[in-house]
C-alpha positions as protocol buffer text, in pm:
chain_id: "A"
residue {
  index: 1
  type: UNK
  ca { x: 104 y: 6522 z: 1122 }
}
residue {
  index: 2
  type: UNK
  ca { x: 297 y: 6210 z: 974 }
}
residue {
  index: 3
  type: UNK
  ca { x: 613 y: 6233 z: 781 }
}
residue {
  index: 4
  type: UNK
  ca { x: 554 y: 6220 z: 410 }
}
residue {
  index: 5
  type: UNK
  ca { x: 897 y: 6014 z: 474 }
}
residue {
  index: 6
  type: UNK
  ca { x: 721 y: 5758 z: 683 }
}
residue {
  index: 7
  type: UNK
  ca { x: 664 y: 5412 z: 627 }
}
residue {
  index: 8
  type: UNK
  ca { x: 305 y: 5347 z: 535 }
}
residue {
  index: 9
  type: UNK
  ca { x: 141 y: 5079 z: 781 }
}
residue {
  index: 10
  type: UNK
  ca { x: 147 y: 4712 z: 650 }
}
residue {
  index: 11
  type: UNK
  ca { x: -193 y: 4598 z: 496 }
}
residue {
  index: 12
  type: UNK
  ca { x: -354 y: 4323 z: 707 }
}
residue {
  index: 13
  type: UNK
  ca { x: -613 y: 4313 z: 484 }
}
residue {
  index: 14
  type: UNK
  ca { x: -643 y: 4291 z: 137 }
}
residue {
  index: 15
  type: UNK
  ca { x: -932 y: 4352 z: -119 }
}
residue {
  index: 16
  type: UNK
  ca { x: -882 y: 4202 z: -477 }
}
residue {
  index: 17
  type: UNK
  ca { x: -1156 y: 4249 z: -707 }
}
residue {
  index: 18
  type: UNK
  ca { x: -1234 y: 3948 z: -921 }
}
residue {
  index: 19
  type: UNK
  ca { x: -1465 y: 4163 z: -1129 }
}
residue {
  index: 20
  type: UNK
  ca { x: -1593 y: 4456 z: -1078 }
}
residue {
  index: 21
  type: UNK
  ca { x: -1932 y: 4257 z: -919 }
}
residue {
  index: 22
  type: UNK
  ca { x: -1746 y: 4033 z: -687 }
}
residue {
  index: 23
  type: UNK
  ca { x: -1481 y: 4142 z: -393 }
}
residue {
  index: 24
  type: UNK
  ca { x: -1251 y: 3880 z: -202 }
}
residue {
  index: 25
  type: UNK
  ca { x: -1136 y: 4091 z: 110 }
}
residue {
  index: 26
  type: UNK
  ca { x: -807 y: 3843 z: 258 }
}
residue {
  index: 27
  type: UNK
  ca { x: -728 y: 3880 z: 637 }
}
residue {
  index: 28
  type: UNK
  ca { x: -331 y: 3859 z: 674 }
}
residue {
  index: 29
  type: UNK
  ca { x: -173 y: 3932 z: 954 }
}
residue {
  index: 30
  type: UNK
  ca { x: 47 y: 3642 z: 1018 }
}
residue {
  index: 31
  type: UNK
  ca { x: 163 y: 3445 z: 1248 }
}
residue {
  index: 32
  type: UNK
  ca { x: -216 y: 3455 z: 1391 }
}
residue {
  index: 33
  type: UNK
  ca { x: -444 y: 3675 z: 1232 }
}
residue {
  index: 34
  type: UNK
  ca { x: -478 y: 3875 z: 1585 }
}
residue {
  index: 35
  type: UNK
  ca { x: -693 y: 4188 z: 1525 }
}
residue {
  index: 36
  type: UNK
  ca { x: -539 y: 4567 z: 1660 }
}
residue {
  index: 37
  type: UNK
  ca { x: -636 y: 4915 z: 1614 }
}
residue {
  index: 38
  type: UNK
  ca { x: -477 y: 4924 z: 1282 }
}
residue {
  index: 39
  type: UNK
  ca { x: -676 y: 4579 z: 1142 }
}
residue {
  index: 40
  type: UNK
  ca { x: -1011 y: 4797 z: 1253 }
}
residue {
  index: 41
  type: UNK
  ca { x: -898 y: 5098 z: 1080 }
}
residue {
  index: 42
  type: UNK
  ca { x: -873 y: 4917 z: 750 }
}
residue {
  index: 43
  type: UNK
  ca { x: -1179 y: 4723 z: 828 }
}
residue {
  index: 44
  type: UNK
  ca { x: -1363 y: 5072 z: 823 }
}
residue {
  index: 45
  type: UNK
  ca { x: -1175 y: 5120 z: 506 }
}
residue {
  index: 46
  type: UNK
  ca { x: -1299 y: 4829 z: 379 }
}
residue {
  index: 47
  type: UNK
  ca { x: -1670 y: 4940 z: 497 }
}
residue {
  index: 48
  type: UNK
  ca { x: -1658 y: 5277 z: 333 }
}
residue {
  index: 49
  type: UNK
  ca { x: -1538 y: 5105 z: -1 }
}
residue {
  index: 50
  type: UNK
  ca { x: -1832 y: 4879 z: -50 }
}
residue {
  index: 51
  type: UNK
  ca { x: -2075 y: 5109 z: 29 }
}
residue {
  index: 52
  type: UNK
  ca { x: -1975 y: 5364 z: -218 }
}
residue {
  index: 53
  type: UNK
  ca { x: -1900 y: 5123 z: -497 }
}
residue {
  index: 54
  type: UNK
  ca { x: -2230 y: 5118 z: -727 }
}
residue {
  index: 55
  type: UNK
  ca { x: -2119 y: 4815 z: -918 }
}
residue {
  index: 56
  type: UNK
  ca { x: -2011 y: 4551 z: -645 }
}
residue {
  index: 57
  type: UNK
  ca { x: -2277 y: 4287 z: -562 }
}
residue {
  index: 58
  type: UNK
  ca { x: -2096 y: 4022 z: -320 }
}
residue {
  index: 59
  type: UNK
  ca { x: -1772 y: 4026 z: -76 }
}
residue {
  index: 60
  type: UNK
  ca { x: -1627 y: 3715 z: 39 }
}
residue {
  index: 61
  type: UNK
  ca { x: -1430 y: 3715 z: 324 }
}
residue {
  index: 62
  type: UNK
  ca { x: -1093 y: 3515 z: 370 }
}
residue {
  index: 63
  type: UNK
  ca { x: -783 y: 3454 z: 541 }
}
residue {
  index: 64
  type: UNK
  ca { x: -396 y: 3405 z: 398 }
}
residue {
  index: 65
  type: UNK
  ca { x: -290 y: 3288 z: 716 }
}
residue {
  index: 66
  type: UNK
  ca { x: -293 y: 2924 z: 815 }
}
residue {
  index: 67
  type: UNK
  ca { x: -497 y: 2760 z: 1046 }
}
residue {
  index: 68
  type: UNK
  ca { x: -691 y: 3145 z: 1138 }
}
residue {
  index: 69
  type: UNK
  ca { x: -960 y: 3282 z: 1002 }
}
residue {
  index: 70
  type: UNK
  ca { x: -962 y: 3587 z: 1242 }
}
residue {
  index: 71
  type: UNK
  ca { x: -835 y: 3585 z: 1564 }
}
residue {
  index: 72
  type: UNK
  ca { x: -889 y: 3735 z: 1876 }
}
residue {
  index: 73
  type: UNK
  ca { x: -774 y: 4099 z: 1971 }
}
residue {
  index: 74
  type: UNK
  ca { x: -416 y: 4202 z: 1991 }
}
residue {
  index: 75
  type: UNK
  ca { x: -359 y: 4196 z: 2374 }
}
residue {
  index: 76
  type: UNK
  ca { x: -17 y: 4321 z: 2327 }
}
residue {
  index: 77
  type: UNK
  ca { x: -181 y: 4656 z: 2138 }
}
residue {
  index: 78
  type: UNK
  ca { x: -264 y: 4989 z: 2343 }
}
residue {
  index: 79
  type: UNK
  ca { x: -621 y: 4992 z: 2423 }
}
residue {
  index: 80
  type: UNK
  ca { x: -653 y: 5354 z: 2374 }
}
residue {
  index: 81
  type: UNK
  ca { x: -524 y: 5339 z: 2051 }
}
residue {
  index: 82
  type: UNK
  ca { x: -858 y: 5153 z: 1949 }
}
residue {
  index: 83
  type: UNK
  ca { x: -1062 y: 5377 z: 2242 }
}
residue {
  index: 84
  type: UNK
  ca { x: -956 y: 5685 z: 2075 }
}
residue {
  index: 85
  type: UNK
  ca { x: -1037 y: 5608 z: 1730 }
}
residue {
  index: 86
  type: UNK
  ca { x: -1387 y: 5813 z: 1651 }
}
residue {
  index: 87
  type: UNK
  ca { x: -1682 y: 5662 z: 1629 }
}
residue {
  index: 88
  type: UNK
  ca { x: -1800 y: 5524 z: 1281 }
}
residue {
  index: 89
  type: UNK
  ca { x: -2143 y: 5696 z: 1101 }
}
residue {
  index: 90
  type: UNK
  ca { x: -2396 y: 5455 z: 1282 }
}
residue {
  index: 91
  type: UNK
  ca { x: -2278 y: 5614 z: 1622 }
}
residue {
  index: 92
  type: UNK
  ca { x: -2084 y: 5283 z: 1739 }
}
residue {
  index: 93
  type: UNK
  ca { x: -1730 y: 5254 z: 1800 }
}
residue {
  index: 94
  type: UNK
  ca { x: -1536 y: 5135 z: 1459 }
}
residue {
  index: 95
  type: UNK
  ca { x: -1543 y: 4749 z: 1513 }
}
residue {
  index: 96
  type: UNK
  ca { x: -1892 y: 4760 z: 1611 }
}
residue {
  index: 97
  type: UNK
  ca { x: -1978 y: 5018 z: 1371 }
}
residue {
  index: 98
  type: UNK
  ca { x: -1808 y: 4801 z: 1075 }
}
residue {
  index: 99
  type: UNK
  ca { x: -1980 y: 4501 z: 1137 }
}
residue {
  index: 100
  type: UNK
  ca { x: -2340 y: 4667 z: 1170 }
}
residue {
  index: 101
  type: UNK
  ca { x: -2288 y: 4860 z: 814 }
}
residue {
  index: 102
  type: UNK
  ca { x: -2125 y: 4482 z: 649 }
}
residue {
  index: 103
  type: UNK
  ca { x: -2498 y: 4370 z: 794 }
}
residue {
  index: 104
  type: UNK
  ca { x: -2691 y: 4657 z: 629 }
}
residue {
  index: 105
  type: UNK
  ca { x: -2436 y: 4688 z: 331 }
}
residue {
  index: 106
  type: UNK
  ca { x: -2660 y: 4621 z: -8 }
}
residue {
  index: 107
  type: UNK
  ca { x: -2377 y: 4351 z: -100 }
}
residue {
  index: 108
  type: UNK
  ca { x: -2400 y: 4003 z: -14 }
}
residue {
  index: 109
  type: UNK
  ca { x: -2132 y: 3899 z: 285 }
}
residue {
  index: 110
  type: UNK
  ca { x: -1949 y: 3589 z: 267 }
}
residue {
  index: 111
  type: UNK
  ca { x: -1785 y: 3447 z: 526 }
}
residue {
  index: 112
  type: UNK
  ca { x: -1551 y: 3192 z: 388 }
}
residue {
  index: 113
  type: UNK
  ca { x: -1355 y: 3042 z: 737 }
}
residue {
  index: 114
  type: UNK
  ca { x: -1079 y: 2759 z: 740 }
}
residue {
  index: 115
  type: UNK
  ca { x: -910 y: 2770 z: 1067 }
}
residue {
  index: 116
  type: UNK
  ca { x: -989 y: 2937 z: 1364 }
}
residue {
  index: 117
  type: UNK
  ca { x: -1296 y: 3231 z: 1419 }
}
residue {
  index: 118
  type: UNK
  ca { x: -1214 y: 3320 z: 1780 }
}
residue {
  index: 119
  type: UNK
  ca { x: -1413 y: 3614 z: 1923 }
}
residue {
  index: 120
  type: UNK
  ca { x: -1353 y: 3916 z: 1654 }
}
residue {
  index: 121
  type: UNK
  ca { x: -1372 y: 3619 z: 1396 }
}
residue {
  index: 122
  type: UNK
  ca { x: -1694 y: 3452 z: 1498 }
}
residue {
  index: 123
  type: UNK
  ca { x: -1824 y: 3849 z: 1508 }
}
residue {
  index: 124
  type: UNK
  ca { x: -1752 y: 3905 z: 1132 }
}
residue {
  index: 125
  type: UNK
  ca { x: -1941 y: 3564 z: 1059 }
}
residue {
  index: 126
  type: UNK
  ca { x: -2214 y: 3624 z: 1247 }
}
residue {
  index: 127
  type: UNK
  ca { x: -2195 y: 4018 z: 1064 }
}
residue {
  index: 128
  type: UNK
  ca { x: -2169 y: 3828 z: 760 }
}
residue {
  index: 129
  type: UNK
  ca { x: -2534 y: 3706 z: 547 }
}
residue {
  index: 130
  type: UNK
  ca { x: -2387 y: 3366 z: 521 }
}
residue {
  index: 131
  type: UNK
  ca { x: -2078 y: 3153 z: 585 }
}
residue {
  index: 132
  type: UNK
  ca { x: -1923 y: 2785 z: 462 }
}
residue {
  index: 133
  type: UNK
  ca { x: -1688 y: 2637 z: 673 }
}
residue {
  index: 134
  type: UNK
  ca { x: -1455 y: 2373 z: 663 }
}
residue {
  index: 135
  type: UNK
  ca { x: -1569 y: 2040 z: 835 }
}
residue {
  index: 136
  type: UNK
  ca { x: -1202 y: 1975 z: 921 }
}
residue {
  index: 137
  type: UNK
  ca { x: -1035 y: 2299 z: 961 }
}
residue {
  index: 138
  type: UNK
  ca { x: -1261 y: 2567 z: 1103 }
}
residue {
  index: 139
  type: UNK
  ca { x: -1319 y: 2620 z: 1430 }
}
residue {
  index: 140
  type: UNK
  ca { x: -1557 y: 2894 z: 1577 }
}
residue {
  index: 141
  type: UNK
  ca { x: -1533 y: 3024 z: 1950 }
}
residue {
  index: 142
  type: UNK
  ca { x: -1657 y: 3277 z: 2194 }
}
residue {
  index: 143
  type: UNK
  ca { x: -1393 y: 3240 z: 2407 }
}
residue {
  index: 144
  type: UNK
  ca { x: -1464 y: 3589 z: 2617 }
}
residue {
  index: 145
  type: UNK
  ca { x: -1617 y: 3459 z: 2936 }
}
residue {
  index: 146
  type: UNK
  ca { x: -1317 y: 3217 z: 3009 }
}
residue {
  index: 147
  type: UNK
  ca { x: -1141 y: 3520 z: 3051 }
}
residue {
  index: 148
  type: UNK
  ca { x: -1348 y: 3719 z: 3245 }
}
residue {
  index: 149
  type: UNK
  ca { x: -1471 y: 3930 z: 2954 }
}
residue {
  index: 150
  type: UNK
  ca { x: -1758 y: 3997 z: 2797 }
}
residue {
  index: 151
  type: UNK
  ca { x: -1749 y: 4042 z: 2395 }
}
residue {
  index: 152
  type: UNK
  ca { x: -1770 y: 4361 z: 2256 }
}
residue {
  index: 153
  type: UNK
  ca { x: -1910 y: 4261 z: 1874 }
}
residue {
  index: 154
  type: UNK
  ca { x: -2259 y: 4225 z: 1937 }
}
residue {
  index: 155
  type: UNK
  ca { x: -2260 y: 3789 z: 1938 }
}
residue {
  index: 156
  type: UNK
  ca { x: -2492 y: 3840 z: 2250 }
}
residue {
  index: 157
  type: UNK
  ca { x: -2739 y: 4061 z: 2054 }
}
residue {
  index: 158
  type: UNK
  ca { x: -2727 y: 3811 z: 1695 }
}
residue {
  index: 159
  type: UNK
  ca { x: -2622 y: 3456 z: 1828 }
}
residue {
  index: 160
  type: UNK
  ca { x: -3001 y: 3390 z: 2011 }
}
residue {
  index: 161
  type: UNK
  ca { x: -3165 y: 3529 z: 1664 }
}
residue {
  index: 162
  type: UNK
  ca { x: -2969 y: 3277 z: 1470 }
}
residue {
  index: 163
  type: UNK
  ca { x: -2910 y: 2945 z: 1700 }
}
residue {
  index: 164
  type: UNK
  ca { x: -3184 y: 2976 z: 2026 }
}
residue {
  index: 165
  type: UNK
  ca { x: -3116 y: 3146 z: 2354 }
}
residue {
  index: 166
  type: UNK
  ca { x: -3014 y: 2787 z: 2472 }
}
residue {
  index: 167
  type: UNK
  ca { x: -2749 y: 2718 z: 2217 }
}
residue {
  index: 168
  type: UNK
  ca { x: -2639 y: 3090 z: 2192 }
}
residue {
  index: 169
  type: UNK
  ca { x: -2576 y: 3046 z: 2592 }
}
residue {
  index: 170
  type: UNK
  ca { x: -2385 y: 2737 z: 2543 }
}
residue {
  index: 171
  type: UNK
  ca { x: -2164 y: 2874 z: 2280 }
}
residue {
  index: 172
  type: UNK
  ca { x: -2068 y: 3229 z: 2501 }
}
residue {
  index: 173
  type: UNK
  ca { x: -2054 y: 3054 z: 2867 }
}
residue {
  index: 174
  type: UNK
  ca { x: -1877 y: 2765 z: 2765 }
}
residue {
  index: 175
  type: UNK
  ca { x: -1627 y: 2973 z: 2541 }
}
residue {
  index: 176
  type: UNK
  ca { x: -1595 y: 2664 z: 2424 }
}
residue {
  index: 177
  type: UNK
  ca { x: -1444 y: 2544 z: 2016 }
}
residue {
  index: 178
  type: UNK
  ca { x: -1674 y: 2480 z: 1818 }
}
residue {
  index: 179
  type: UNK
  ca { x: -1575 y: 2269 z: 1501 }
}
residue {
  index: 180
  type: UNK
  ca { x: -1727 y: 2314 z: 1170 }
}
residue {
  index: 181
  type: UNK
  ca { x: -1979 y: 2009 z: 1184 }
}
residue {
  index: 182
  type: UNK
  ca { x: -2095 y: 2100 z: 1528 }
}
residue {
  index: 183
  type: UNK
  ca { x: -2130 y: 2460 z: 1398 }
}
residue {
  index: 184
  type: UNK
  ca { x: -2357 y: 2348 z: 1124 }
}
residue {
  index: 185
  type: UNK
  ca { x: -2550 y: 2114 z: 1309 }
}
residue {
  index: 186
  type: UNK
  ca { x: -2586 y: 2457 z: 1547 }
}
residue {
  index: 187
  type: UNK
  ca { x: -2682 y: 2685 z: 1258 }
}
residue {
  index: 188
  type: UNK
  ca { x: -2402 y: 2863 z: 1350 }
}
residue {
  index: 189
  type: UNK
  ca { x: -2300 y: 2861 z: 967 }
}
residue {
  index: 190
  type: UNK
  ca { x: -2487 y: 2781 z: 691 }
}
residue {
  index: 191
  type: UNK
  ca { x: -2268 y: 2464 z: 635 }
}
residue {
  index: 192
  type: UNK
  ca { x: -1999 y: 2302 z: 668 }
}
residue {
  index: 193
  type: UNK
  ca { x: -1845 y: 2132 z: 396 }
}
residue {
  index: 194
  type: UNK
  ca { x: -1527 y: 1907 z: 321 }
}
residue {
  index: 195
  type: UNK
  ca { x: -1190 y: 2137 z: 256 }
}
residue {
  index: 196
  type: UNK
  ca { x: -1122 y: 1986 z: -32 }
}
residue {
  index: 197
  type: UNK
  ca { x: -1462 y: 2100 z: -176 }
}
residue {
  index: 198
  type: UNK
  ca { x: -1504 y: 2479 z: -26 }
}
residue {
  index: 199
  type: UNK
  ca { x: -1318 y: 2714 z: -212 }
}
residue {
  index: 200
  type: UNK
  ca { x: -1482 y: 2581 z: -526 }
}
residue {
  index: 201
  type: UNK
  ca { x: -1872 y: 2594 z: -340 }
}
residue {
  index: 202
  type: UNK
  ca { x: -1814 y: 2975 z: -232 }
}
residue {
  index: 203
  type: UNK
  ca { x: -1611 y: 3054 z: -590 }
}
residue {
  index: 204
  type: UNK
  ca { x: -1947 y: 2902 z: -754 }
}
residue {
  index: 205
  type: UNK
  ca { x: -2208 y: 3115 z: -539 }
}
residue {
  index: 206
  type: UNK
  ca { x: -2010 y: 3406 z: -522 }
}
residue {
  index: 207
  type: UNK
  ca { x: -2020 y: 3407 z: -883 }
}
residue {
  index: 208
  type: UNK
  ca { x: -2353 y: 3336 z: -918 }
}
residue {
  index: 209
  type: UNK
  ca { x: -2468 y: 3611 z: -660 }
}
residue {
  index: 210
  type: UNK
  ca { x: -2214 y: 3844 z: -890 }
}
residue {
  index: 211
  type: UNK
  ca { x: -2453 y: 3805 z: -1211 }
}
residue {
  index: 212
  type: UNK
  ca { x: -2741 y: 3866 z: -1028 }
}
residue {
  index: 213
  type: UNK
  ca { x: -2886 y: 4258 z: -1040 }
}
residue {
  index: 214
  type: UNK
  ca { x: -2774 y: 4462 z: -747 }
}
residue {
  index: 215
  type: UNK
  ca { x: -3114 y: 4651 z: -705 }
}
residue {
  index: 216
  type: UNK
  ca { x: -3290 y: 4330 z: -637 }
}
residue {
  index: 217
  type: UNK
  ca { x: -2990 y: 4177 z: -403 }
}
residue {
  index: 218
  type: UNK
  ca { x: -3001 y: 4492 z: -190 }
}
residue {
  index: 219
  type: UNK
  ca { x: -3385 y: 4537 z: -179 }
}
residue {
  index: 220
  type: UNK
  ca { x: -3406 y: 4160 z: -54 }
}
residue {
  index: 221
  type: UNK
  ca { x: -3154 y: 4229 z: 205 }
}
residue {
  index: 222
  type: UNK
  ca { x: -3347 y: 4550 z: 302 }
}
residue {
  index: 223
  type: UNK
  ca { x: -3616 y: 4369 z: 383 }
}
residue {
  index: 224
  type: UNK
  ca { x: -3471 y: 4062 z: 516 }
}
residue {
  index: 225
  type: UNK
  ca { x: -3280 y: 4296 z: 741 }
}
residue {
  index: 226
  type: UNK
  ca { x: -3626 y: 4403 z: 954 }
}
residue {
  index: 227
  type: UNK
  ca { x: -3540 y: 4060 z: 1185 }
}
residue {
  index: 228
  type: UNK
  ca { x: -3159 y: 4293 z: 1300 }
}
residue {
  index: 229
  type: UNK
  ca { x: -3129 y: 4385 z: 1631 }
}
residue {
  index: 230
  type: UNK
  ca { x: -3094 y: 4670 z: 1704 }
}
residue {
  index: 231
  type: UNK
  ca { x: -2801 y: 4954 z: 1774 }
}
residue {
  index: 232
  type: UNK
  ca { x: -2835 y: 4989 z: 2123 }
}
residue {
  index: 233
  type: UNK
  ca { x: -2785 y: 4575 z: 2156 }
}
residue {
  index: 234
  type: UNK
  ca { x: -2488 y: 4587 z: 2008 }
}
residue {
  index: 235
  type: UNK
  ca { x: -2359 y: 4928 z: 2153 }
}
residue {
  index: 236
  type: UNK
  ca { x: -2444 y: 4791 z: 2502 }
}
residue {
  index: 237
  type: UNK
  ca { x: -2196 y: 4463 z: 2417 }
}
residue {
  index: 238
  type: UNK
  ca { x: -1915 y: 4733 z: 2360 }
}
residue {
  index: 239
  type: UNK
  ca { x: -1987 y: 4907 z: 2657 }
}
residue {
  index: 240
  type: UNK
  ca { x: -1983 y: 4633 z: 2881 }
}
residue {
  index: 241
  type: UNK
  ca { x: -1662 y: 4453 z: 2662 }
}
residue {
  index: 242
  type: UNK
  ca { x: -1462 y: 4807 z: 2743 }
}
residue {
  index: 243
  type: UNK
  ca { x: -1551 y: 4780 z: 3148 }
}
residue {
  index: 244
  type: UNK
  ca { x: -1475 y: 4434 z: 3164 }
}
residue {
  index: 245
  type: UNK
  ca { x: -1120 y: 4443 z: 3029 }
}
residue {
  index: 246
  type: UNK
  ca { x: -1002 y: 4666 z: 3304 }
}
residue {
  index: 247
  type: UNK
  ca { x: -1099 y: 4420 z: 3602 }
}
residue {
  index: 248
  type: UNK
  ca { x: -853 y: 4230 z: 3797 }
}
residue {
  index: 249
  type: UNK
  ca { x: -1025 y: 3901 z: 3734 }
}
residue {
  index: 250
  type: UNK
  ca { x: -980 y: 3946 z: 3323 }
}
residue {
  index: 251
  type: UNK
  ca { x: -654 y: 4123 z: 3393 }
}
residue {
  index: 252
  type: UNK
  ca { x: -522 y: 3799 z: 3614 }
}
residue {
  index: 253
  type: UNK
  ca { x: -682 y: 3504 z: 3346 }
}
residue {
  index: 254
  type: UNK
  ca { x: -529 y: 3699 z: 3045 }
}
residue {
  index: 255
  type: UNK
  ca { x: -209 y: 3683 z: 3205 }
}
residue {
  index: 256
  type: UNK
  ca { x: -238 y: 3353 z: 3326 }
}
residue {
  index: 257
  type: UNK
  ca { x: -316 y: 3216 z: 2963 }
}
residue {
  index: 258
  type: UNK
  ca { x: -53 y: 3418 z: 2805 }
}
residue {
  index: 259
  type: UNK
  ca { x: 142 y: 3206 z: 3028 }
}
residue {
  index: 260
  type: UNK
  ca { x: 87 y: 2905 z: 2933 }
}
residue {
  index: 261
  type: UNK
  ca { x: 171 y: 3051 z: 2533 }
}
residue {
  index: 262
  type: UNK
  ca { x: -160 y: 3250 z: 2427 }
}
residue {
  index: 263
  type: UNK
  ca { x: -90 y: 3514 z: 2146 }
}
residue {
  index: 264
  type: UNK
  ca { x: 172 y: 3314 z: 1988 }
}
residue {
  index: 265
  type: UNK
  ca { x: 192 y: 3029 z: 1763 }
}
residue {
  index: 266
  type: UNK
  ca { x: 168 y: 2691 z: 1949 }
}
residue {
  index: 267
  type: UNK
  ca { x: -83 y: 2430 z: 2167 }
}
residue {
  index: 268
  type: UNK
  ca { x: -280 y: 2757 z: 2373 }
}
residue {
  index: 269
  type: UNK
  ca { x: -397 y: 2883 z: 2052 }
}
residue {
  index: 270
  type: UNK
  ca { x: -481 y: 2596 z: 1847 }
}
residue {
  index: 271
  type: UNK
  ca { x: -636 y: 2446 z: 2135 }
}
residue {
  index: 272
  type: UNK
  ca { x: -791 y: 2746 z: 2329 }
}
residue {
  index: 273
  type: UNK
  ca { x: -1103 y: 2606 z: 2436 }
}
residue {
  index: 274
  type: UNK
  ca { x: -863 y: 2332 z: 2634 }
}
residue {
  index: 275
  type: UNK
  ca { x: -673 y: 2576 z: 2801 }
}
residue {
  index: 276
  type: UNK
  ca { x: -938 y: 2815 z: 2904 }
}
residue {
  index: 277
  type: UNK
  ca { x: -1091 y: 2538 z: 3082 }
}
residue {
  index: 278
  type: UNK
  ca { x: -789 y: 2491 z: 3289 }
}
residue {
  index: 279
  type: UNK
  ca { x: -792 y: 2855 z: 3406 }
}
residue {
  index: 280
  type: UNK
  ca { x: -1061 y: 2758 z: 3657 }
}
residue {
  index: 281
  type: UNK
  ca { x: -869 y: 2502 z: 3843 }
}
């Protein structure tokens, strides 16, 4: 039982309500926007909010932090802290879980991504029912395979829906970056537009979507929502994510990246794609 005395945990995510129609949920866990067990608990926080809220209509998604969007998992975290968290109402562990109910959710999901989207950030776009990036500052990446991994939030299961087999398997083998033009060009987001002008676009739709009447937004989604795959893709991605981070391959490229500085502020994270590339020489 915890200590009424104790220190509550630090939000790394916030939600603001602009009105009661429109949500702006900010990722902020500095220096990097890394994701741990505790991020995914208020995630599922997050989850339960908007789907018990009868007046909210659209959630845009954010980040505080420079240069991230969301980041990849918290390597440094215990594993079975996340492991042993239960499983969410769909049946699927909590970060799959979340990001198949933010799918299903009668609310329209906004991704709005300056900086990077690496793995768990790329998942919550691709969760999301559209995303605007910017041309100069977002970045999107898969970046499992150069690790030895395989990712566990279902980008295997929606990335050949949205882009093509072809381009989904050039985006997950390569684990390559993917800036915001090439990500548009991809379909990978909806678009990409200049920095200067993207706040302002998603402020304006969001907005817009907000007016609208929530019956009709969440029927339309209902129905739009037949093209999902389904659980068993995206529990199958888990599965295999969990088995793969306990081989000695993974285990041996992790630590040979965090080597060269990955998980902290500096070249191996802002130029990822670069470095995972050099793993195989």
């Amino acid at each position: 039982m915890t200590s009424v005395n104790a220190a509550p945990k630090p939000a790394q995510i916030r939600v603001a309500q602009r009105s009661p129609a429109y949500w702006r949920v900010t990722i902020d866990n500095p220096p990097i926007n890394v994701m741990g067990p505790e991020m995914v608990r208020q995630f599922q926080e997050v989850i339960h909010s908007l789907e018990a809220d009868e007046q909210v209509r659209v959630v845009v998604f954010d980040s505080a932090v420079e240069d991230y969007f969301l980041n990849h998992s918290d390597f440094t975290a215990k594993l079975e802290d996340l492991t042993s968290m239960p499983a969410g109402p769909t049946g699927l562990p909590p970060w799959p879980d979340f990001l198949v109910r933010l799918t299903r959710a009668p609310v329209a999901s906004i991704a709005l991504i300056r900086g990077r989207a690496t793995g768990n950030g790329s998942e919550l776009t691709l969760a999301c029912d559209m995303s605007f990036a910017s041309r100069e500052k977002a970045i999107l990446s898969q970046w499992e395979v150069g690790v030895g991994l395989v990712a566990g939030g279902g980008p295997m299961a929606r990335l050949p829906r949205l882009i093509g087999r072809n381009r989904a398997l050039e985006v997950l083998l390569s684990s390559e970056d993917f800036r915001g033009e090439q990500a548009e060009a991809y379909g990978y987001v909806n678009r990409a537009l200049p920095d200067a002008e993207l706040d302002a676009f998603v402020e304006t739709l969001a907005t817009r979507i907000a007016g609208f009447d929530k019956w009709a937004i969440a029927n339309t989604k209902r129905l739009v929502n037949t093209s999902l795959p389904p659980d068993v893709e995206i529990g199958a991605g888990w599965d295999a994510c969990m088995a793969s981070i306990a081989r000695p391959a993974a285990q041996e490229r992790i630590k040979a990246l965090m080597a060269r500085g990955f998980h902290k502020p500096g070249d191996a994270e802002n130029r990822l794609g670069y470095y995972l590339g050099q793993l195989g020489r």
